[in-house]
SEPA-912453 format. One record per residue: residue in three letters; residue number from 1; x, y, z of N, C-alpha, C in turn. Coordinates in Angstrom, 1 decimal. Atoms other than C-alpha are relative to their C-alpha. Layout:
<nodes>
+-----+-----+--------+--------+--------+--------+--------+--------+--------+--------+--------+
|  aa |   i |    n.u |    n.v |    n.w |   ca.u |   ca.v |   ca.w |    c.u |    c.v |    c.w |
+-----+-----+--------+--------+--------+--------+--------+--------+--------+--------+--------+
| ALA | NUM |      X |      Y |      Z |      X |      Y |      Z |      X |      Y |      Z |
...
+-----+-----+--------+--------+--------+--------+--------+--------+--------+--------+--------+
</nodes>
This chain:
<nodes>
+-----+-----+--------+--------+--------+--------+--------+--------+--------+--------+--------+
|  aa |   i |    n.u |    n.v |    n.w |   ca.u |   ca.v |   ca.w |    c.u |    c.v |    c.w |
+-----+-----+--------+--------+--------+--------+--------+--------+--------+--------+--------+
| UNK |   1 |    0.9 |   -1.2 |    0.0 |    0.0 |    0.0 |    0.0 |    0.9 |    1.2 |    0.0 |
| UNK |   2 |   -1.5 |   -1.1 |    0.2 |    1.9 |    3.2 |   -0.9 |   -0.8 |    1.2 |    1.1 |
| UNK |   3 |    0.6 |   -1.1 |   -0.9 |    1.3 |    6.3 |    1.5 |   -0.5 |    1.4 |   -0.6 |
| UNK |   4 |    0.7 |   -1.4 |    0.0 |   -0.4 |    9.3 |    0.9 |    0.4 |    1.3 |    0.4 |
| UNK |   5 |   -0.7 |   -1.1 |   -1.0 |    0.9 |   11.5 |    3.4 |   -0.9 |    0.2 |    1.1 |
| UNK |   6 |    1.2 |   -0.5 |   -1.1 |   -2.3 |   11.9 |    5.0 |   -0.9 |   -1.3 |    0.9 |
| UNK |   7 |    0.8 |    1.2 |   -1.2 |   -3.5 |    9.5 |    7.9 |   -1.3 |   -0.7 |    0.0 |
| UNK |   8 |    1.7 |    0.2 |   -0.4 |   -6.9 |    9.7 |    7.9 |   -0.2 |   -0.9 |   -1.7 |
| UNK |   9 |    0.0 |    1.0 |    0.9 |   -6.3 |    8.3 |    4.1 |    0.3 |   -1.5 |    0.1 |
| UNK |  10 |   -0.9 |    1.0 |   -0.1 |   -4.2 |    5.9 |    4.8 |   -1.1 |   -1.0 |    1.1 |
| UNK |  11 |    0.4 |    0.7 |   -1.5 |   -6.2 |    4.8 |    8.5 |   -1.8 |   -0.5 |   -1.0 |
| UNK |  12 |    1.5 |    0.5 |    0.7 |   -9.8 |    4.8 |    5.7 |    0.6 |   -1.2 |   -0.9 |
| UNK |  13 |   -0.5 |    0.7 |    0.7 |   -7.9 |    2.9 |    3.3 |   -0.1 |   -1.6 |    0.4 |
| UNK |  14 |   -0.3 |    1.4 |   -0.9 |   -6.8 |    0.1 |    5.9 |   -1.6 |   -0.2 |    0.2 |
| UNK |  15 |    1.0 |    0.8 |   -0.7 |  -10.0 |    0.1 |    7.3 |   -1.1 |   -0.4 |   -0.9 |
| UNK |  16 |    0.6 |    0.7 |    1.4 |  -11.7 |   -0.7 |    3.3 |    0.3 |   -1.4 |    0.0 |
| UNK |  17 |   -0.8 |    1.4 |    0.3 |   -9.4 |   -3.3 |    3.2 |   -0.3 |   -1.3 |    1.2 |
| UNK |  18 |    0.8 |    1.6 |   -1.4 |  -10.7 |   -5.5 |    6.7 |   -1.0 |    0.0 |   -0.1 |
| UNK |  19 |    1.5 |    0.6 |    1.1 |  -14.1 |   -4.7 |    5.6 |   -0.1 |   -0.9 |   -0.9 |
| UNK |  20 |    0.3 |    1.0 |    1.1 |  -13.8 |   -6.6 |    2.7 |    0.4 |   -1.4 |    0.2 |
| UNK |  21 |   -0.6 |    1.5 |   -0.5 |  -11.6 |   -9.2 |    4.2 |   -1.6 |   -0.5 |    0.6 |
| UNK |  22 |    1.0 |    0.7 |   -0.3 |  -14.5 |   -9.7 |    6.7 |   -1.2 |   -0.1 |   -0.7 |
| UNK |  23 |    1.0 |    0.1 |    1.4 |  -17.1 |   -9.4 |    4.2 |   -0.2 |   -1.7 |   -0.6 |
| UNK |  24 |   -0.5 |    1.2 |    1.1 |  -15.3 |  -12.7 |    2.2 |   -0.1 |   -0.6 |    1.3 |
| UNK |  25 |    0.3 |    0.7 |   -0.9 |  -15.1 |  -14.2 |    5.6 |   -1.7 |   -0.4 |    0.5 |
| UNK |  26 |    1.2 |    0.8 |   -0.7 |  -18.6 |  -14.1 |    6.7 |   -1.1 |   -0.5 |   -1.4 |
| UNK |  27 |    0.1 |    0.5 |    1.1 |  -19.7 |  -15.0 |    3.1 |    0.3 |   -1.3 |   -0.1 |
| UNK |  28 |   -0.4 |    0.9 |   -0.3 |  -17.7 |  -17.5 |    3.4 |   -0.4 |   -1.2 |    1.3 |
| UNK |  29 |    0.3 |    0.4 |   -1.3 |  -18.7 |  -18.9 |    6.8 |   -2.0 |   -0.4 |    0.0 |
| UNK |  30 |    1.4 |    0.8 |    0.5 |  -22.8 |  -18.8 |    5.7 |   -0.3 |   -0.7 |   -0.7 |
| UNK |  31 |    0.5 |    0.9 |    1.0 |  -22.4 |  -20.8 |    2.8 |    0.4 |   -1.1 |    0.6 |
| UNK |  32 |   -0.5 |    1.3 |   -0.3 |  -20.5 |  -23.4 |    4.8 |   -1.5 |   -0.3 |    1.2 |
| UNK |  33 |    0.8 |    0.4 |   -1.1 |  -23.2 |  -23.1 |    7.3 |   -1.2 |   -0.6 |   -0.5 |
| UNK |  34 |    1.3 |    0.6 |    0.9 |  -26.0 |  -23.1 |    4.7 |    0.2 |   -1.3 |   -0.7 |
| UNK |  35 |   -0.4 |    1.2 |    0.4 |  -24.5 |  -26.2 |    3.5 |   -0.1 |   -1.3 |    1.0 |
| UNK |  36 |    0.4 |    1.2 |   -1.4 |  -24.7 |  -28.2 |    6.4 |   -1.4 |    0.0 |    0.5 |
| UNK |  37 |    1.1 |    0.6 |   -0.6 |  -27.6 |  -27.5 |    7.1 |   -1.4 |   -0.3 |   -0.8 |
| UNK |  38 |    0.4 |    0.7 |    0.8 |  -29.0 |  -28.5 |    3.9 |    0.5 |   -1.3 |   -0.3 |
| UNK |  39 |    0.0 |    1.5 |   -0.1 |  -27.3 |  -31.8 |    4.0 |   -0.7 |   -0.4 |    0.9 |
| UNK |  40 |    0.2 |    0.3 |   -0.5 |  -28.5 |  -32.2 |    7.1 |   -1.9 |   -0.2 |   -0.4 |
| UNK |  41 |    1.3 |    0.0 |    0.7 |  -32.2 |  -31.7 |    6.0 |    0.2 |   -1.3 |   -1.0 |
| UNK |  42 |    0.0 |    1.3 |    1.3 |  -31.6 |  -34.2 |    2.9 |    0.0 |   -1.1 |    0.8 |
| UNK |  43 |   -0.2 |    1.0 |   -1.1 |  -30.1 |  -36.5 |    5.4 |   -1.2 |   -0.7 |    0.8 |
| UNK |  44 |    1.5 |   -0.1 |   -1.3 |  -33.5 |  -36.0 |    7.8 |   -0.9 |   -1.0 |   -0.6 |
| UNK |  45 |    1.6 |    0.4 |    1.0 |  -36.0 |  -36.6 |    4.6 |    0.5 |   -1.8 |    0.2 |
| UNK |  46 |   -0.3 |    1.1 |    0.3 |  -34.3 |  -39.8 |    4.2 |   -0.3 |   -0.6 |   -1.2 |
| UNK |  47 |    0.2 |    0.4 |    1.5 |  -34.1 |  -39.9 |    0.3 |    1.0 |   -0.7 |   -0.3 |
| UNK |  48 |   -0.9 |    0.6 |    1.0 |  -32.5 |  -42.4 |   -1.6 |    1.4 |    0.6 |   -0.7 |
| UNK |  49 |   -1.1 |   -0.5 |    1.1 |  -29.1 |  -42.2 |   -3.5 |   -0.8 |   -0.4 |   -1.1 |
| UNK |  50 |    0.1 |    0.0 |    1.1 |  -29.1 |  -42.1 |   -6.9 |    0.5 |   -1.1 |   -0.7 |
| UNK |  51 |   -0.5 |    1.4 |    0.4 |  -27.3 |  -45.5 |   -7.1 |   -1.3 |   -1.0 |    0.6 |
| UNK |  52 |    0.7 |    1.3 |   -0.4 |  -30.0 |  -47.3 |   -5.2 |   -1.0 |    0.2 |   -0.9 |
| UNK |  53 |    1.2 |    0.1 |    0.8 |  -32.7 |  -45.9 |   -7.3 |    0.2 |   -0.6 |   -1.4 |
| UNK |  54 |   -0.7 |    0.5 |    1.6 |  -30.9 |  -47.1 |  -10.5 |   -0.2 |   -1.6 |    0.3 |
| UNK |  55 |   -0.1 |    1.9 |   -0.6 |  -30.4 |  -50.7 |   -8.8 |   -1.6 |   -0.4 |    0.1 |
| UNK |  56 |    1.1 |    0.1 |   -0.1 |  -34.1 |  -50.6 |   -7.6 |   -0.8 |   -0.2 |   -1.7 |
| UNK |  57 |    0.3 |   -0.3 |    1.1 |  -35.3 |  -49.3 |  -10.9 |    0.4 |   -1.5 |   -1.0 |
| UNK |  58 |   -0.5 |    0.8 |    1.1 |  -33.3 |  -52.1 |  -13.1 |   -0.4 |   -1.6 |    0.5 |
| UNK |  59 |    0.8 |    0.9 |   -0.4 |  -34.7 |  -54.5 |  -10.6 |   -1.6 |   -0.5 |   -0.5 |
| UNK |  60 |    1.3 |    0.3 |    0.3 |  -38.3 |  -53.8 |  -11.5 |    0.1 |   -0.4 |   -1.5 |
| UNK |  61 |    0.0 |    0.4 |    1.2 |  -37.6 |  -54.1 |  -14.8 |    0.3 |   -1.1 |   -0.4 |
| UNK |  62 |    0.0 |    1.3 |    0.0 |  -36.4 |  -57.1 |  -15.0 |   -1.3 |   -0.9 |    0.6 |
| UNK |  63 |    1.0 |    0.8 |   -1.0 |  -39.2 |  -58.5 |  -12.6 |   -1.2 |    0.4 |   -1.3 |
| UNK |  64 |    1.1 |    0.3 |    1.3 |  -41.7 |  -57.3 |  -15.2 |    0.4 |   -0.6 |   -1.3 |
| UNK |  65 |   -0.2 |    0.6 |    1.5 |  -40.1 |  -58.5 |  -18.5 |    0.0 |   -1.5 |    0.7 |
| UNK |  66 |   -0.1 |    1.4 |   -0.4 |  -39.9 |  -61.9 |  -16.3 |   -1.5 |   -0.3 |   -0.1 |
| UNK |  67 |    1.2 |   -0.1 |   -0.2 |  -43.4 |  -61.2 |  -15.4 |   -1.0 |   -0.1 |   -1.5 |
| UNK |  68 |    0.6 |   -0.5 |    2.2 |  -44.7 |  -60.6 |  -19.5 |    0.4 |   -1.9 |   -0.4 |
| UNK |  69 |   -0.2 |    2.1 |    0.7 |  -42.7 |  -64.3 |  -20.2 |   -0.9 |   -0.8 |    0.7 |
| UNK |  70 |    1.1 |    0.9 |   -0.2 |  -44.7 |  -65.8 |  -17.9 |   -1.2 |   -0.1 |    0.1 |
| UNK |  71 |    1.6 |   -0.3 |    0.5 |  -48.0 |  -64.4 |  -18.4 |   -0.4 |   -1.1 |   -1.3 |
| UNK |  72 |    0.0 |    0.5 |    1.2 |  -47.5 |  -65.1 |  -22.0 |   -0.1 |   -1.8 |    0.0 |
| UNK |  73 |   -0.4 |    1.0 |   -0.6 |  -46.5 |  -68.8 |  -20.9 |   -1.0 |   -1.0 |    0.4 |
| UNK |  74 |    1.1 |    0.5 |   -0.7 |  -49.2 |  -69.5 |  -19.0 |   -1.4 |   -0.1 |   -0.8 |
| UNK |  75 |    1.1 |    0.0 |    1.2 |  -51.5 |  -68.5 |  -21.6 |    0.0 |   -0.6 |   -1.1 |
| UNK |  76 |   -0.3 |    0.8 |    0.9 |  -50.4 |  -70.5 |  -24.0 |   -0.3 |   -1.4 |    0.9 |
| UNK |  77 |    0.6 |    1.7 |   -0.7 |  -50.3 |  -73.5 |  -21.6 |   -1.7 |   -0.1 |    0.6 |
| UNK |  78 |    0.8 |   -0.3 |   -0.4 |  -53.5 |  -72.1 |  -20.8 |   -1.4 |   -0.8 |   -1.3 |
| UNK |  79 |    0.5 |   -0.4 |    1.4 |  -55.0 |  -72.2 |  -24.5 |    0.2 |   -1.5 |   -0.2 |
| UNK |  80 |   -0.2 |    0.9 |    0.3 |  -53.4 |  -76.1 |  -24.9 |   -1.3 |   -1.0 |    0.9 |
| UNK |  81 |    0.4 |    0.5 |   -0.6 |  -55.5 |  -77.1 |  -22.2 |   -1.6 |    0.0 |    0.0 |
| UNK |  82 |    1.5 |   -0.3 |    0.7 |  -58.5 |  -76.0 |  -23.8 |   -0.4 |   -1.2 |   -1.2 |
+-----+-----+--------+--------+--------+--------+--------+--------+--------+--------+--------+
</nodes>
């Protein structure tokens, strides 16, 4: 910081400069807060990952295309029996 000559510049100057520091700090400090306490909420709901609903998901799917062969299956043995 280069001087001025004049104090009262110099002493406003400094005191721009820890404003903005603390500024960036408490900025810094609510998003870490707001962040926690939005996982913690997520956490609360008790929602699924995004891996289990994929696993779940590719489960049903399978269980019904299993489900369609044996429909099908049965209706035919169904139809013979006629």
């Amino acid at each position: 910081m280069t001087q001025s000559g004049n104090p009262l510049f110099d002493n406003f100057a400094r005191l721009m400069t820890d404003a903005a520091g603390v500024a960036t700090g408490v900025k810094r400090e609510a998003e870490g807060v707001m962040k926690a306490q939005l996982e913690r909420l997520i956490r609360d709901l008790d929602v699924v990952s995004r891996e289990e609903f994929e696993a779940v998901r590719t489960m049903a799917i399978l269980a019904r295309e299993e489900n369609e062969k044996l429909a099908a299956r049965l209706a035919e043995l169904e139809q013979k029996l006629s």
